[in-house]
N, C-alpha and C positions, 0 to 999 in steps of 0.2 A: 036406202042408199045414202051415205055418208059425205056430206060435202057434195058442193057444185065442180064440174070437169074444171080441172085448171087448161089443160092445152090437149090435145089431139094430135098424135104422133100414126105416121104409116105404120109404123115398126115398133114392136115394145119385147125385147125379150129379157125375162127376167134370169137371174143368176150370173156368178161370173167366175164359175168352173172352166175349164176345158170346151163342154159343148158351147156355152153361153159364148165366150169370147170369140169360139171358130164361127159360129152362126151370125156375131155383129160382125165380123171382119168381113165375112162372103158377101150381108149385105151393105152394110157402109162402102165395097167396093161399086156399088149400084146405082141405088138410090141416095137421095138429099138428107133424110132425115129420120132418126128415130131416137129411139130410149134405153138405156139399160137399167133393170134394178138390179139390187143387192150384190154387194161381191163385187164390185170391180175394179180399175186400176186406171189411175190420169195417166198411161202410159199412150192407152186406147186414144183418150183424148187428143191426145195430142197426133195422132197417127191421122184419125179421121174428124177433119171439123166440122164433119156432120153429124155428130155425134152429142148427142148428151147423154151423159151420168147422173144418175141421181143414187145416192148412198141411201138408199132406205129401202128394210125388208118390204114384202107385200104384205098385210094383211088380208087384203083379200079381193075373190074376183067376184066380176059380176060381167058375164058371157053374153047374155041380153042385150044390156047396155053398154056392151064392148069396152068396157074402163076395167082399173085397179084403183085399189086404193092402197097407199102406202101406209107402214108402221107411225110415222110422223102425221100423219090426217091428211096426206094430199090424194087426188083423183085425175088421176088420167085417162084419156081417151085414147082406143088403137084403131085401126084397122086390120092389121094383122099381130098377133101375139105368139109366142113360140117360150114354150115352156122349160127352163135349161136347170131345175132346183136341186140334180142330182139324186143323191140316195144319201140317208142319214145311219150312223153305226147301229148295229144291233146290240147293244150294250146288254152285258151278262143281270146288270139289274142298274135299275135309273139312282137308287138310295146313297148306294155304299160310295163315300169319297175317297175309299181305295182302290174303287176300278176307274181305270181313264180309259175309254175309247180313241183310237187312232182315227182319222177321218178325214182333216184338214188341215191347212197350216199351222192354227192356232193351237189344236191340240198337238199337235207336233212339235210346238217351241216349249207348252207344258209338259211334255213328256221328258223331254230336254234337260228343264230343269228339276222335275220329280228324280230321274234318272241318276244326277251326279251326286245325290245323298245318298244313292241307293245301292246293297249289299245283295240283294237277291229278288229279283224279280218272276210273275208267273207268265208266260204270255200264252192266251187260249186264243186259239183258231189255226186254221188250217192255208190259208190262201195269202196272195200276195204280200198285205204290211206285213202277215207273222212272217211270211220267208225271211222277207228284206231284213227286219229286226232282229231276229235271233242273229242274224249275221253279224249284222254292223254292231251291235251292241258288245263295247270292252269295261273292261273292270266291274263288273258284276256275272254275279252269276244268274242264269236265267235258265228255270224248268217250263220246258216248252209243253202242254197241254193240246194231242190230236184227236180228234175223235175218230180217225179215221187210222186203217192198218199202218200207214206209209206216208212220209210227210208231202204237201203239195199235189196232194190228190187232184184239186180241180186243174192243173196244170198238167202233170204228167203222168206216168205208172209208175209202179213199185223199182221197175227196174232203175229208171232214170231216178227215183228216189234214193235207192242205192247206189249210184254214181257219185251223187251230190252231198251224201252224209259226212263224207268223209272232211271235206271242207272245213266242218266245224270243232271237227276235234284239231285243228292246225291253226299255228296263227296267219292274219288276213294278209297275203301279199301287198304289195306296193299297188296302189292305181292304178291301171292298164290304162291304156287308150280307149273311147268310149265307143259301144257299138255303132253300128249307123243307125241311127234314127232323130226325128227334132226332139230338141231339150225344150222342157216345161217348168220353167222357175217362176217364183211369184219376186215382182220387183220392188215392191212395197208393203207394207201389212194393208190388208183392205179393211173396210168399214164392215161392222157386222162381222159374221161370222168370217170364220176364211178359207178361201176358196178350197175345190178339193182337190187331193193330192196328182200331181204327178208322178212320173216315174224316176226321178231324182229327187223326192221330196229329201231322203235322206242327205243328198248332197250340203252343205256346209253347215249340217248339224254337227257339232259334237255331242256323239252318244255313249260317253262313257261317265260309267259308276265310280260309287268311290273305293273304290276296291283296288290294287297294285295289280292282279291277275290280268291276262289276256281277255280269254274269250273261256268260259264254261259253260255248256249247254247240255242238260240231260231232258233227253223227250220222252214225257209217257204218251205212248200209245193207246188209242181203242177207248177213250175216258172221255168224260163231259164231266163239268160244275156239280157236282153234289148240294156243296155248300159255302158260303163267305160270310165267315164271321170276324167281329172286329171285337167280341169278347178275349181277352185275355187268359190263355190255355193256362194251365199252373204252370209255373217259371216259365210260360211263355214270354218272349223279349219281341216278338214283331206286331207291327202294328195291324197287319190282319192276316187270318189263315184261312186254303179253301181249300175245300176237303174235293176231291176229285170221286169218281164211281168206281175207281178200282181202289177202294179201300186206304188210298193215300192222302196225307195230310200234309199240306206246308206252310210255315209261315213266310212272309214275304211283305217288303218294301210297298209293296201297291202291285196291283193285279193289272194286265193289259188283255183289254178285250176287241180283239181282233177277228171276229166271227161273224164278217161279211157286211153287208147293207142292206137296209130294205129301202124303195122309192120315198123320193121327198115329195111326196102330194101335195102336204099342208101348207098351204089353205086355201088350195084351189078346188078343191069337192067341195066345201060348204054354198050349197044355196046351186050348185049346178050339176049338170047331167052327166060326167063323163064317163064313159065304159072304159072298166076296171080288168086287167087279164088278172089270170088266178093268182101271180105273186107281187099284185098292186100294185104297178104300172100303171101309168095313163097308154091305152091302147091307141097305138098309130097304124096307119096305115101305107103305102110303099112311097106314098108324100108326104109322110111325116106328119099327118093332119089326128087330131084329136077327134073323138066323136060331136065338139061341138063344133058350130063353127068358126074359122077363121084362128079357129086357137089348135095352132102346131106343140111339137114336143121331143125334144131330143136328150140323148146321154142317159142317166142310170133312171131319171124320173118317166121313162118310157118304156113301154117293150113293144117289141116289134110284130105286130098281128098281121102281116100281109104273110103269102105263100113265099117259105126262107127257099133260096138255092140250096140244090142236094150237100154243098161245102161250105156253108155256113149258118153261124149259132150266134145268136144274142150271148155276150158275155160280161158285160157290164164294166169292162177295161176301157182305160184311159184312150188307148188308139179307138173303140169303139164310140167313145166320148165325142172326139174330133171329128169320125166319121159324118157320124151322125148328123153334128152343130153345123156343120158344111155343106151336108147335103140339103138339111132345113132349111138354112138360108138361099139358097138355091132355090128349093120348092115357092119358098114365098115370095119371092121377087118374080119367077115363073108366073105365079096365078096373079100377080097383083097387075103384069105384064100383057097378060094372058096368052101366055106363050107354052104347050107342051112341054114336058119333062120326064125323064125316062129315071130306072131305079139308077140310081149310080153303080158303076162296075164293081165300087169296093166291097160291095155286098153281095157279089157273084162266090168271093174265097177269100173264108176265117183266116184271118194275120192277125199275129201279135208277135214284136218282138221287146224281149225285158234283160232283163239281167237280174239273176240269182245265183247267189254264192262266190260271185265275181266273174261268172260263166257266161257267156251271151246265150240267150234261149230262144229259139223262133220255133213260135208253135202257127200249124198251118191247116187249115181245110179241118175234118174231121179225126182231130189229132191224137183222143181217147180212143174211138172208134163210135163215139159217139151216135145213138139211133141204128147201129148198124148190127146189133144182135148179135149171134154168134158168125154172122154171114160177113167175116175177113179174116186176113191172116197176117201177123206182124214179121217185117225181116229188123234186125238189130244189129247194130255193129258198135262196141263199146270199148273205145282205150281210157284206162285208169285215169284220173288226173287231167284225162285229155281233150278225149270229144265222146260224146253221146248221141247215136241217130238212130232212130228209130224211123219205120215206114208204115203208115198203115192201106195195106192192099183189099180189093173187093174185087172180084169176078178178074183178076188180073191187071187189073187196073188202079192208079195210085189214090185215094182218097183222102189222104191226111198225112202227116209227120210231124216228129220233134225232133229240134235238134238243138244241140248244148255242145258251148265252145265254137271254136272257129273252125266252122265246119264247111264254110264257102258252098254249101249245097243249095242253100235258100231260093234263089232264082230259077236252077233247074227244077228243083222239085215243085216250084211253084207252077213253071208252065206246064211239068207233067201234069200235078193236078186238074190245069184250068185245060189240055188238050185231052185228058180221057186217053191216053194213049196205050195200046194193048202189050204191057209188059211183062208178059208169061215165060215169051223165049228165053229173055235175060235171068230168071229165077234168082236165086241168091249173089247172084255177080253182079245185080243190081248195086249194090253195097261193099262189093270189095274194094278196100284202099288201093288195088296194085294200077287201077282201072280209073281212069280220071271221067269219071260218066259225063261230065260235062261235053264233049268231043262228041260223044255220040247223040245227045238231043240238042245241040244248039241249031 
């Protein structure tokens, strides 16, 4: 054990993502005193002055002895600890200086500036940053890399992929007014890495290339990374090329590796016991409690091992982030309390809502069909350009939906969901525009 405890704090949660900050806010509304590591913003400080910040990563824990120790050589004491580190890029390879991983602020203001040299970029992955990006990104051109039939697979079907394509061959409208939901901006650069993104991280970047064109995006389908090399092809002119599995080669600007995340563990397994779920997660339980004790865990560096509601999924999104940090700090102030606490209702039914392609998207309950085997049936209703809604039904009953654009369904379909209500009579008129459904379930 490194160094003697400097102070002992109730509360020590590290990181200052999304779950980290909603989990000090829950508690600082509480309790007198705690901690935060790595990540965060004297914004906090100043909100709650029970608060201390300390700017330094962890090196490491020691569960035992209920302390950390920070990257700087200092040692803290908790009694309760709540684990917020996020998830870290799955980077196409750690070597090559021509992949940048998207993940956080900081790589996002270097993308920034990679970007405005740049004449043709690669961007591989299939989920959210690639959505966001291939979009926002002007004056370059960008070959979009899926491995998957249909773009935004983990989000929606081919159909609603097909709704959305269209988007990119047009230049980007004027700003809309922004969906409903809270905005998530960072107000400062923090210490250490930077925090992870929200769902406006794109907002007051400028992300265009050097290029005069609009927006050029060609997708290859069905393909993964062969190879990246930064050899120089004969009269090859770019600084590196990668050779994709359908036989295709490009060179290009720098490569963007957008192909998910795995859990930020490190460096809390060295030297302690935590039970691990199969996609390495720290495993929580319906209080957010890690297997050792007194050390909780919320947002991407968790997964959820308690029995899920039949309409909801661990999915690793920002709204899950906040869920999560809120109910955590909840839990601990509960046991430190010793007062009961029940699962929180948000984890009764899957929400998310974002925006892609400048579209509003609220995805709800089992929105793939997710688990549910060949046993449902989808109704759809699709105007061009317009709105996209899809239902997904099980034993005549509503279990899921997406919906894309201003589609004012969200509310109803949500309480369909949450009441199980037997909708066979209705059949396809469920979905007819002439029919304001709203009248009949309120």
């Amino acid at each position: 054990m490194a160094g003697k405890v400097e102070k002992v704090f109730k509360f020590v949660v590290v990181g200052g993502g999304i779950a980290g900050v909603t989990c000090v806010e829950q508690v600082s509304k509480t309790l007198e005193e705690f901690d935060v590591e790595e990540r965060p913003s004297s914004v906090l400080e100043e909100k709650f002055p029970n608060l201390i910040v300390i700017h330094s990563a962890v090196k490491s824990l020691h569960t035992e002895s209920h302390s950390v120790e920070t990257a700087d050589g200092r040692v803290f004491g908790y009694e309760k600890l709540c684990i917020c580190s996020g998830g870290r890029p799955k980077l196409l390879t750690q070597e090559n200086p021509h992949v940048l991983g998207i993940r956080d602020t900081d790589s996002a203001q270097e993308f920034q500036k990679r970007l405005s040299k740049a004449k043709r970029i690669v961007v591989v992955g299939n989920g959210g940053i690639a959505l966001e990006l291939v979009y926002e990104v002007e004056g370059c051109e960008v070959i979009w890399a899926v491995k998957d039939k249909a773009i935004g697979n983990t989000f929606f079907d081919a159909g609603a992929a097909q709704f959305l394509i269209p988007s990119l061959e047009v230049d980007k409208p004027e700003k809309t007014a922004p969906c409903k939901r809270p905005r998530y901006t960072t107000e400062e650069p923090a210490a250490g890495p930077g925090s992870a993104l929200g769902p406006d991280w794109h907002e007051g970047i400028d992300l265009q290339g050097a290029e005069q064109v609009s927006r050029r995006v060609s997708v290859e389908y069905q393909c993964e990374v062969e190879k990246i090399q930064t050899l120089r092809l004969e009269n090859g002119s770019w600084p590196v090329y990668i050779q994709l599995t359908n036989g295709k080669t490009f060179g290009c600007d720098f490569v963007v590796s957008a192909t998910g995340v795995v859990p930020n563990t490190e460096p809390f397994l060295h030297g302690n016991n935590f039970a691990q779920a199969d996609d390495g997660g720290l495993q929580v339980n319906d209080q957010m409690m890690t297997s050792e004790p007194d050390v909780y865990a919320a947002g991407d560096v968790c997964t959820a091992c308690w029995e899920h509601s039949p309409m909801w999924q661990q999915m690793r999104l920002w709204t899950q982030a906040r869920q999560m940090g809120w109910y955590a700090g909840r839990c601990m102030v509960s046991h430190i309390l010793s007062e009961p606490v029940e699962l929180d209702f948000c984890f009764e039914l899957f929400s998310h809502i974002t925006k892609f392609f400048n579209y509003k998207v609220v995805l709800l309950g089992k929105f793939n069909g997710q688990g549910l085997g060949s046993n449902h049936e989808l109704l759809v209703r699709c105007t061009k350009g317009h709105e996209y809604v899809k239902v997904v039904l099980s034993g005549g009953r509503m279990v899921g939906a997406v919906l894309i654009g201003e589609t004012d369904l969200e509310e109803t379909f949500e309480n369909l969901i949450l009441n199980q209500m037997d909708l066979t009579q209705y059949g396809e008129e469920l979905l007819n525009p002439d029919i304001d459904i709203e009248d009949y379930f309120d």
